[in-house]
Structure formats: C-alpha cells, structure tokens
C-alpha positions as CSV (number, residue, x, y, z in Angstrom):
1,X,24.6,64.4,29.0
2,X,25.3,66.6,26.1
3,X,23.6,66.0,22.6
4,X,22.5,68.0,19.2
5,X,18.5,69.5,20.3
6,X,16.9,72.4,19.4
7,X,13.5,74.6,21.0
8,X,11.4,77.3,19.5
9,X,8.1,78.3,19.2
10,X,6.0,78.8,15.9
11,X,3.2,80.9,15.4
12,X,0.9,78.3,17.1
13,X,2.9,78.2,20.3
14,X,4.1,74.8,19.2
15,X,8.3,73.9,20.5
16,X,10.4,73.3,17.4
17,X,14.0,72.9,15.9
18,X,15.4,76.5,14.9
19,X,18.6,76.3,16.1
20,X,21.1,73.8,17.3
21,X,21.9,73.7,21.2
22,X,23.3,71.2,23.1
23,X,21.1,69.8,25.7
24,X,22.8,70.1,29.2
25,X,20.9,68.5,32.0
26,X,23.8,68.7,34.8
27,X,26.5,71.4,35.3
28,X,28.5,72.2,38.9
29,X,29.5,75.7,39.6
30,X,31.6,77.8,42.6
31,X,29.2,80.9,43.7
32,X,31.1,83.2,45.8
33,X,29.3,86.1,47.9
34,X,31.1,89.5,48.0
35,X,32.9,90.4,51.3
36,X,31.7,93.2,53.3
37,X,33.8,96.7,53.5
38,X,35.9,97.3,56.1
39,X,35.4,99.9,58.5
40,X,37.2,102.9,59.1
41,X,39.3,104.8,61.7
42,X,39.2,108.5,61.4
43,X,39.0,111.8,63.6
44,X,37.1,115.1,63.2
45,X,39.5,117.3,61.8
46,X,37.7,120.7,62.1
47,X,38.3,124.2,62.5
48,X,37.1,125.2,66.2
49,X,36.2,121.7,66.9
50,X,39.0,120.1,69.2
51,X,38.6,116.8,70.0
52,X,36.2,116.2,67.6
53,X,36.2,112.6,68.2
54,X,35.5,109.4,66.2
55,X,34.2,110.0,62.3
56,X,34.9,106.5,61.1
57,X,32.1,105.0,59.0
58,X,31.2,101.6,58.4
59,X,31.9,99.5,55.1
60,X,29.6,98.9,52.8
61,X,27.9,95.1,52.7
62,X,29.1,92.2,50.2
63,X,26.8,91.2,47.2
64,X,24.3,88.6,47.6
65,X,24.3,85.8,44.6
66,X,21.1,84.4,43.8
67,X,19.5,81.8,41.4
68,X,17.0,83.0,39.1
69,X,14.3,81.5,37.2
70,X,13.8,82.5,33.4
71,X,11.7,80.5,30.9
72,X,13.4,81.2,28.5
73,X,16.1,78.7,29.0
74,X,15.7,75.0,27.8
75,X,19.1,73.6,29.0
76,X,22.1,74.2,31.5
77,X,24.9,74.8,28.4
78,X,25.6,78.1,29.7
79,X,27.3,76.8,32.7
80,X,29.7,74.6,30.1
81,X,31.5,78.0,29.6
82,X,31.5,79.9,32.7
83,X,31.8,77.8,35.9
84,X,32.9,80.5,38.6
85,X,30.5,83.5,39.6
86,X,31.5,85.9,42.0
87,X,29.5,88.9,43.6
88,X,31.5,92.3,44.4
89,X,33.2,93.1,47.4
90,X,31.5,96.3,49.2
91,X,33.7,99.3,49.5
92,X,35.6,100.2,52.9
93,X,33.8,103.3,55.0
94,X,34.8,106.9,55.0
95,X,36.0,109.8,57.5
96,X,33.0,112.0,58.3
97,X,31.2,108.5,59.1
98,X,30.7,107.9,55.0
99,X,29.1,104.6,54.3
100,X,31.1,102.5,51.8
101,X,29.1,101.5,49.3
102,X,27.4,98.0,49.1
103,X,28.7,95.5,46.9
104,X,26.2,94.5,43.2
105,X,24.4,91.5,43.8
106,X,24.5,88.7,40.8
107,X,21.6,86.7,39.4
108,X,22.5,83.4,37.9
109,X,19.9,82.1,35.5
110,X,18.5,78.8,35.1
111,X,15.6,77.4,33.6
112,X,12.4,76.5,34.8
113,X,12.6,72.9,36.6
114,X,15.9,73.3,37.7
115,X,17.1,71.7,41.3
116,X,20.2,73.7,43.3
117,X,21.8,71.2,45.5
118,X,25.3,71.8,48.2
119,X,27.9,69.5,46.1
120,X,29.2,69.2,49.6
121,X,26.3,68.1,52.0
122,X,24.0,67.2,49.0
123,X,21.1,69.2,50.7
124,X,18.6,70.4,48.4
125,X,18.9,74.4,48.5
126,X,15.8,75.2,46.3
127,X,13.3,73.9,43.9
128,X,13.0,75.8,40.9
129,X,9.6,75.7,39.6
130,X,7.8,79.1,38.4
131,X,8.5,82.2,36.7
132,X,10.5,85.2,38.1
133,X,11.5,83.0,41.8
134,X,14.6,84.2,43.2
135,X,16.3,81.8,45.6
136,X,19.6,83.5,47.9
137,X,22.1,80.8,47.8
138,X,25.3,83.2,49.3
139,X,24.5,85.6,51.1
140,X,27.1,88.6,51.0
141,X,29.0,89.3,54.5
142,X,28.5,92.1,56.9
143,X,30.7,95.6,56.3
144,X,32.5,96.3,59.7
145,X,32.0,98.7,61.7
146,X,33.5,102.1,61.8
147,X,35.2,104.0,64.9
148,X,32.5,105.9,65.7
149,X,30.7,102.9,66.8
150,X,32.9,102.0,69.8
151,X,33.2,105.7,71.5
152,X,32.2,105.3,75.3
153,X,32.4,107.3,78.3
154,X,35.5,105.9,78.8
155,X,37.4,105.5,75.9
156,X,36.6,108.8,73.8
157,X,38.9,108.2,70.6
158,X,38.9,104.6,70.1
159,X,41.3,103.8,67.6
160,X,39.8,100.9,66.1
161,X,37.0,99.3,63.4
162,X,36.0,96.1,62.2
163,X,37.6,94.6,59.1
164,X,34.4,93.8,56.9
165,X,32.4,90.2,57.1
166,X,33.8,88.0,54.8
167,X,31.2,85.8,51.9
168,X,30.3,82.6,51.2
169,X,31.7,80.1,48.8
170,X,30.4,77.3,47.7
171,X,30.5,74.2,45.0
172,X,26.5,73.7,43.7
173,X,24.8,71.6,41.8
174,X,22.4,71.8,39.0
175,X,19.9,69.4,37.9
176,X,17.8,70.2,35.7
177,X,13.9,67.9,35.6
178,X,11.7,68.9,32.6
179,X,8.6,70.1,32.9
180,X,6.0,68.8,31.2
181,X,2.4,67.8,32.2
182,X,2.5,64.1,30.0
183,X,5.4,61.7,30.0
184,X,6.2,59.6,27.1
185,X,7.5,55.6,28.2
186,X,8.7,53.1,26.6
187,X,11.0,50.8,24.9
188,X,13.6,51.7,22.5
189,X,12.0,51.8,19.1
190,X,8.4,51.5,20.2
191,X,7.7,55.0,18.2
192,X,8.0,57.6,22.0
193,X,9.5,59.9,18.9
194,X,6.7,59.1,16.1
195,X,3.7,59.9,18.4
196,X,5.2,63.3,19.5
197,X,6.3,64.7,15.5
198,X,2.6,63.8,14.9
199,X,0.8,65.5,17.8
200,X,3.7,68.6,18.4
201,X,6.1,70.4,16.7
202,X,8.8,69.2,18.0
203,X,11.4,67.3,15.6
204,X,13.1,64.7,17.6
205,X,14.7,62.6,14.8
206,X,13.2,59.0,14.3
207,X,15.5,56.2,12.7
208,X,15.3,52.5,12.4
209,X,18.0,52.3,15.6
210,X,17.9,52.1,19.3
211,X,18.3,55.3,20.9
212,X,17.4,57.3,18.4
213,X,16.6,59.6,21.1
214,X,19.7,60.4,22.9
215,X,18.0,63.6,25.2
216,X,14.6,64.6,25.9
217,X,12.0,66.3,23.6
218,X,9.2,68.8,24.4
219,X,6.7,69.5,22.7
220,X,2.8,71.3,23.2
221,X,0.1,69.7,21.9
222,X,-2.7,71.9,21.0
223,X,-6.4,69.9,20.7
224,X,-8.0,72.8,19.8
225,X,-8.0,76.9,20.2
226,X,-8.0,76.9,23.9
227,X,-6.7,73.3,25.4
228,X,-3.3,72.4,25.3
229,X,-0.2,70.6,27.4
230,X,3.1,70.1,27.1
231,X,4.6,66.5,26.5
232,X,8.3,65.0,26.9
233,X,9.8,62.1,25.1
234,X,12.6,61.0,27.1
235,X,15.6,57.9,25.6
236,X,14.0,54.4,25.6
237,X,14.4,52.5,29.0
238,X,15.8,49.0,29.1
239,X,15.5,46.6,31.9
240,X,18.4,47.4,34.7
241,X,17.8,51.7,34.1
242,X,17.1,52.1,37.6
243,X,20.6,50.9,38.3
244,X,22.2,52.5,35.6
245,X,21.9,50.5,32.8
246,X,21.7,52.0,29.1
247,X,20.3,55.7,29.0
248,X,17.5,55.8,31.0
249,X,18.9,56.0,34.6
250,X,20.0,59.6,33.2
251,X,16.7,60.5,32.0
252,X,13.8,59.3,34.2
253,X,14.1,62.3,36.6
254,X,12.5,64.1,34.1
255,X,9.1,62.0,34.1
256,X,9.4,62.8,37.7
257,X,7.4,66.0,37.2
258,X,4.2,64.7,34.9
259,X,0.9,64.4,36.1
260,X,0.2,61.7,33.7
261,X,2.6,58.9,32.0
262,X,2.0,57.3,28.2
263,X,3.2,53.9,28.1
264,X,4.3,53.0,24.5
265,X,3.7,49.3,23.9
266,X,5.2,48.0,20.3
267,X,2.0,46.2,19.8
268,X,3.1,44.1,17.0
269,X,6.4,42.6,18.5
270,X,8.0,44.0,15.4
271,X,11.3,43.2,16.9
272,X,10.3,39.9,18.3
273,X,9.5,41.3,21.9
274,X,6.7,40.6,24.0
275,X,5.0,43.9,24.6
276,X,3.1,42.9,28.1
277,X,6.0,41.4,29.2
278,X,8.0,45.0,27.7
279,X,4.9,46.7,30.1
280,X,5.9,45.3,33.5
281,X,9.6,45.2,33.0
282,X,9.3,49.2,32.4
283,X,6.7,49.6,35.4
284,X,9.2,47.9,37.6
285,X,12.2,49.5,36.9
286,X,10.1,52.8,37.6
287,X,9.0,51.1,40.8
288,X,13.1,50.8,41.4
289,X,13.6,53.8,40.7
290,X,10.5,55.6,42.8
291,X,7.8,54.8,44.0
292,X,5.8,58.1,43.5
293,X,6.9,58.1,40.0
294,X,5.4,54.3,39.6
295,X,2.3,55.5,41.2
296,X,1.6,58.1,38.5
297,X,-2.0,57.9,36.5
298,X,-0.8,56.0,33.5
299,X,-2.4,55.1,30.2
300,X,-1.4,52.7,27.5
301,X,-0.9,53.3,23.8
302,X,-0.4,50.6,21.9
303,X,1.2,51.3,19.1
304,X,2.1,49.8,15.5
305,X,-1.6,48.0,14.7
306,X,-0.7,49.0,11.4
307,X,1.8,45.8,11.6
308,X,-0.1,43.3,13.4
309,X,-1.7,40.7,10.7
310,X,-4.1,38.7,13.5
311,X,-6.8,41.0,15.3
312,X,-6.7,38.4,18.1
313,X,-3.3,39.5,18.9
314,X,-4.4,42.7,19.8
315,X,-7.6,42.2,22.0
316,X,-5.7,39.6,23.8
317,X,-3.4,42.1,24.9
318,X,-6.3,44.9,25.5
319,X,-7.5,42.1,27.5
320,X,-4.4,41.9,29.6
321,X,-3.8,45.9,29.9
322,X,-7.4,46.2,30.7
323,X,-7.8,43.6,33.6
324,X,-4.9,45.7,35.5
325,X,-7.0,48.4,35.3
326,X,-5.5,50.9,32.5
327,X,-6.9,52.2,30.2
328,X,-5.9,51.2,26.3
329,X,-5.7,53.1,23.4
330,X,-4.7,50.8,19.7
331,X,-2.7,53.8,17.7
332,X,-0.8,54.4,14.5
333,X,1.9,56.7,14.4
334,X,2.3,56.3,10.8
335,X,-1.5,57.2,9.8
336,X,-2.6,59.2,12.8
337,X,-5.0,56.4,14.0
338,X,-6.7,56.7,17.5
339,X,-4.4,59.2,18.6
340,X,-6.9,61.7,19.4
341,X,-8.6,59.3,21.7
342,X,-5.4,59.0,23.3
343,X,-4.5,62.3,24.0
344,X,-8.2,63.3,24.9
345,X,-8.2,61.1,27.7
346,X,-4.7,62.5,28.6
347,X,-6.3,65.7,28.4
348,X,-9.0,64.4,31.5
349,X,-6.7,62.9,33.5
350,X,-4.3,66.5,33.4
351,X,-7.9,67.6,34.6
352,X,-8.6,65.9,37.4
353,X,-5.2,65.8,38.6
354,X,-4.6,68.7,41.3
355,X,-1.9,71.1,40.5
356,X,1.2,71.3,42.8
357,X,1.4,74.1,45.0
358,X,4.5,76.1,45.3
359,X,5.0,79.1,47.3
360,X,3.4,82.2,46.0
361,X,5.9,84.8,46.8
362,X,8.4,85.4,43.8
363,X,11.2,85.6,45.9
364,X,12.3,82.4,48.1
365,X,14.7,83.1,50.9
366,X,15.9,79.7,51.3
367,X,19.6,80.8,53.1
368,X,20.1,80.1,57.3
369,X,23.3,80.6,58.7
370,X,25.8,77.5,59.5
371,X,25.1,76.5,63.4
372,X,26.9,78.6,65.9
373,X,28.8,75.0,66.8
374,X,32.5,75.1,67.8
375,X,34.2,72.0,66.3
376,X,37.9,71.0,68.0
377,X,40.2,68.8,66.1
378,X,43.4,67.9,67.8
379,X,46.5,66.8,65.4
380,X,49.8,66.3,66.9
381,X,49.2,69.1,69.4
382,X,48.0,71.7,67.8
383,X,43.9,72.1,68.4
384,X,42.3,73.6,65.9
385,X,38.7,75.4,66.4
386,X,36.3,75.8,63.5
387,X,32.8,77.0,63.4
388,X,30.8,80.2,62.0
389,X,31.4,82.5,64.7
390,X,34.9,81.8,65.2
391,X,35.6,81.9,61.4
392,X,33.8,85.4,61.3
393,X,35.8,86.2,64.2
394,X,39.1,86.0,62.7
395,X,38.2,87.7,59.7
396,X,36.9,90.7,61.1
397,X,39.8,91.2,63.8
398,X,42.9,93.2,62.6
399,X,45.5,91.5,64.4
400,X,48.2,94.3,63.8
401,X,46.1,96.4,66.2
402,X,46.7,96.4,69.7
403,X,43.4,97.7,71.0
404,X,41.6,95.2,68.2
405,X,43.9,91.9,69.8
406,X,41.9,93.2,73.2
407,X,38.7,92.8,71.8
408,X,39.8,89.6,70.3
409,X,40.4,88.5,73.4
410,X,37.1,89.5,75.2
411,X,35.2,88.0,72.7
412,X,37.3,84.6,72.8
413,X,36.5,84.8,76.7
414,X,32.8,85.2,76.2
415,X,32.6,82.3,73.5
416,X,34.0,80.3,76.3
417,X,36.5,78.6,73.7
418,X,38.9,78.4,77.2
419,X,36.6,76.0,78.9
420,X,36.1,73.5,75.3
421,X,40.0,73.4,75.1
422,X,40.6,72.4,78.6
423,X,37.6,70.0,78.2
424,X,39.3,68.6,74.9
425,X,42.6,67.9,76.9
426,X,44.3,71.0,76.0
427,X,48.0,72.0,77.8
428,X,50.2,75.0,78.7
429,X,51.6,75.4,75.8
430,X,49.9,73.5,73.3
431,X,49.1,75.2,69.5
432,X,45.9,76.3,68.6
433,X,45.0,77.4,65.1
434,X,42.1,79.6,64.6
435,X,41.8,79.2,60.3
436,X,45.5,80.3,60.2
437,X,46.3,82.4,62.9
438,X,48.1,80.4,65.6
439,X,49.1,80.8,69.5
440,X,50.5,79.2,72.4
441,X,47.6,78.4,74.8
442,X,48.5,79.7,78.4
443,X,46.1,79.4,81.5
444,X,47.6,82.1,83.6
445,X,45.5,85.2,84.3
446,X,46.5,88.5,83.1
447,X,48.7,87.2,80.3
448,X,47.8,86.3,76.4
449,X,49.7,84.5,74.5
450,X,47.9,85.6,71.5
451,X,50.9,87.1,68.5
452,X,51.5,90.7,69.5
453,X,50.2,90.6,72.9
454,X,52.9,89.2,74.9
455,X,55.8,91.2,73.7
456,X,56.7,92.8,76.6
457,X,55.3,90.5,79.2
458,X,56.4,88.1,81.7
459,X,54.3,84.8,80.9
C-alpha cells in the first residue's frame, strides 16, 4: 500500500507532516549470508627446518545479516529501492597458518513493529518490537579448515583443506503493524481523522469523501506535562474487510497491537446510516478477522451531536451502547466537545492494562539450523539427495583433489546415504545427484564411482 504521509515531531513531542514519504507497510527482500573462506594448503618453507610440515591456515567466516530495530523509521519505503542485501564473503587462509579474515556483517533496518517472516515456509522469524533488538536471520557459513588441521601420525604432509562453508539465502517478508497504545475504528466518514487533528498533531487530511484516509496516522496525545499515548487512525472499515473488501482488510493488522480501541459512531446518521447497526457490523468483522483483536477493551465515541436535532436520538442510543456494557462518550470534533472525557478514560484503561513482555536482552538470536534430514527424490533414474549436511558437504569438498574425493567418500559412508539409496530402490548403475555433482552408484567394495576416482580402476 503506498500513499502521500508524512511524520515528525514538534517541540511538544507531538507527530506531524514535515515532509512527504510514502507509507510502505509490506516489502519482500533476498538476504544473502557471506560464504566462509577457504582453507589453505601450504608447507613450511624454512631455512634449517626440513620437513617443516603443514602451515595452511583456515579461512576466515562469512558475514552474518541481521534485522535491526531503529525508531526512527515510520515506513518500509526503503526497501522499494534496494531489494537484495548481501553480506561479504570471508577471505581464504594463509601459509604460516594465517587466519583469513572474517567476512563484515550487515544490519538491515526496520522500524519498530515490524514482523520478518520466511516467504517460503511463512514461519514467523522475529517480532520486532523495542529499541536497539537485533534479530540473526542468515547466519554467515563456516571458513574451512586449513592443512595443518589434518596432520596425523600417519599422514605427515596432508595435502588437503576445506573449501569454506557456504551462506544462506533467503526471500523474507516484512510487515510492518503500527504501534500505538489506542486504536481509532470506524466507518468511513464517521470523523476517525477529525478527532485525531484535534487531540494530536498529526495532519491526516479530512474531506467530505470516503476514504479520505487511504494509510494510517499516528499521532501522541499529550493530556498534560507528564501523561501521554500514542493513537492510530487507520482507513474506514466496511462490512466484508475481514475478507478483503474495500481498504480495511489491509489495515486492521495495525489495531492488532492497541491496548484499547475507540469506536467512532456517526451519531447523527448524517449519511442516512444506522450507527448501532454501523457498531455491530464493525465488531463482527473484527470478530472475523480475530478474535483477540475483538476482545480488546473498547470504548465508544459518539460523534457528530453537533448534527443531531432530537436529544432522544442520542440517549436511545447511549441506551443501547450502554446495556452491552461499553462505556459512551457524546463528542464533537468540530468544537472539541467531551473529548477530554473520552480520552481520560482512554488514559485509565492504558492504565490498567498490563504491558506486554518482550524479551529483555537487546539482541534476539532467533536462527537454528535446517534438520540434519536426508530427503531422496527419484526422477527417471537419477536419485537425488538433499539436506543440510549433504549440501554443506558438497560445497566444502574440492573434487579436483584426490585425497579430498577420499574424505568425500568416508564421510558419505558415515552419513549412511548407501543404506537410504538401497532402501529407496536404488540400482548398479543408477544416477545420483548431490546439488550438481553426479555419479554412477556401484555397490562393489573397494571401488567408487564417484568423478575422478575410478580412472584407473576395474569397476
């Protein structure tokens, strides 16, 4: 949703128009974690030190990405520009067992309320809530191992080292829920817009139209020196906006956080409605929509006396509201009648309302590895195996070295991929494909039919 809205903050602390922004509450992005280094394969090469053995040193690890939170960011428009962020790749090791150095981790910043989902499992990855939380949503990969790792008794001079671990990509999603401690409902028209000009600074425009409001507006409301809260006017809901219908499917989320809810009523049926009946179409669709949001403390402004020629009209439907058990407050927009009622009692309700907890460290480590789970897919006879450790595998074997293609094959032993292959119906002969790299499954002892390792051999 994309529309003309602007934030700031005067001298009283009070969110107002200073500059135009557009008002992004959704954006998908690609986050790619760096790659670790590779390792390295070197000897000593010193004066009076013959056979000075392994002096490979390991690579350096990948960069992290992480989401961070920043107040002082009122929309996702950022993300309309730059879609793709990538952390750096860490640096291969060095002879004389140098460390390559690790890869910069990146900091993507959203604002306050955001939620980070997988765009391909639609898990929820983090909950952005308070100031300065860092959530790891990538997690850079591994550097490999240098030569100087694998020296044993036996082999002295190993001539091998681990390619580095490879990152993480991924497509996420971020939606971004408002934060505000009172939630403005209503009809389109019922004067949402009116009542928070007069009690904020915020200047959402007001017009003598439906959806006026096309995205929502913040604003703090200051009773006196000390007290204050923050309020949101979101687009007018119309019966059918917990399926979709007009704007307010798009916008209710953003209630979702309130501790209290302000039901605009157009008291006066200025446009011919019936504002009870307006009351429980609005409270149902919420109850569509979610039930925890429907359950909210709510309170009832009815709005527009100004208009209303019979006083009869208006206690009948005090009456009404009343006997459900809210409380309700007869205001003017226009003239500033009973609004301070209204928002005093607001003002108790935020009160007595417990705050949510969130976790008090300011960094949330919310990353865990994939399963170690071995998937097999068979297509025309070629099996393909996917899963972490296979995929990790792979990457971190160079298959142009003999004595790496060993190790390969130890570590496909111990994995036991043999025994789910044959289980899976697997045959002499039959294709398997490891993420690209592919070879003719063989069952004999003492003979691999892995690229490279055969030459030479009688299978």
């Amino acid at each position: 949703m994309t529309d003309k809205v602007s934030f700031g903050y005067n001298k009283n602390n009070q969110l107002y128009n200073n500059e135009v922004l557009m008002f992004i509450d959704k954006a998908k992005i690609i986050v790619i974690s760096g790659a670790g280094g590779d390792g390295m394969v070197s000897f000593r090469r010193e004066k009076y030190v013959p056979r000075g053995g392994p002096s490979g040193g390991d690579g350096g690890k990948g960069g992290s990405v992480f989401i961070r939170a920043t107040p002082e960011l009122n929309t996702l428009m950022n993300f309309r520009r730059k879609r793709k962020f990538a952390a750096a790749k860490g640096e291969n090791g060095g002879a004389k067992e140098m460390f390559g150095k690790s890869g910069d981790d990146i900091f993507i910043d959203v604002p306050l309320g955001t939620m980070v989902y997988d765009q391909s499992t639609n898990e929820l990855l983090a909950d952005i809530t308070h100031d300065k939380q860092e959530v790891l949503i990538a997690k850079g990969g591994n550097g490999g191992r240098g030569n100087s790792h694998f020296a044993t008794s036996a082999v002295r001079a190993p001539a091998y080292a681990e390619k580095g671990e490879p990152g993480e990509e991924k497509e996420i999603r971020l939606e971004l829920k408002v934060l505000a401690d009172v939630g403005l409902l209503g009809f389109p028209s019922v004067g949402k817009s009116s009542l928070i000009r007069k009690v904020s600074g915020a200047r959402p425009e007001v017009a003598a139209y439906h959806f006026t409001t096309l995205t929502p507006s913040l604003g703090v409301v200051n009773l006196d020196e000390i007290r204050s809260f923050v309020m949101a006017d979101i687009p007018g809901l119309i019966e059918g906006a917990s399926e979709g219908t007009g704007l307010g499917y798009e916008f209710l989320r953003h209630v979702e956080r309130s501790k209290v809810l302000i039901h605009v009523l157009d008291a006066a049926g200025s446009e011919g409605r019936d504002p009870y009946k307006d009351f429980h179409i609005i409270n149902n669709e919420l109850e569509i929509y979610s039930p925890a949001l429907a359950a909210k403390k709510q309170i009832v402004a009815a709005n527009k006396i100004d208009l209303i020629a019979e006083s009869n009209i208006l206690q009948e439907l005090r009456r009404k509201i009343e006997a459900e058990g809210y409380q309700f407050f007869p205001i003017c927009t226009l003239t500033g009648e009973g609004i301070n009622p209204l928002l005093e009692a607001a003002w108790k309700i935020l009160q007595e309302t417990p705050a949510v907890e969130f976790a008090p460290t300011e960094t949330t480590i919310i990353y865990e590895s994939p399963k170690n789970e071995f998937i097999i897919e068979q297509d025309q006879g070629v099996f393909s195996i996917k899963g972490k450790r296979v995929e990790k595998l792979i990457a971190m074997t160079d298959f142009d070295n003999p004595v790496s293609l060993r190790r390969f094959e130890r570590a496909w032993k111990f994995m036991g991929l043999d025994k789910l292959l044959k289980k899976e119906g697997i045959q002499e002969g039959d294709t398997v494909n490891l993420y690209g790299v592919e070879f003719s499954f063989s069952d004999k002892k003492g003979c691999s039919d892995i690229p490279g390792e055969s030459e030479g051999k009688s299978c």
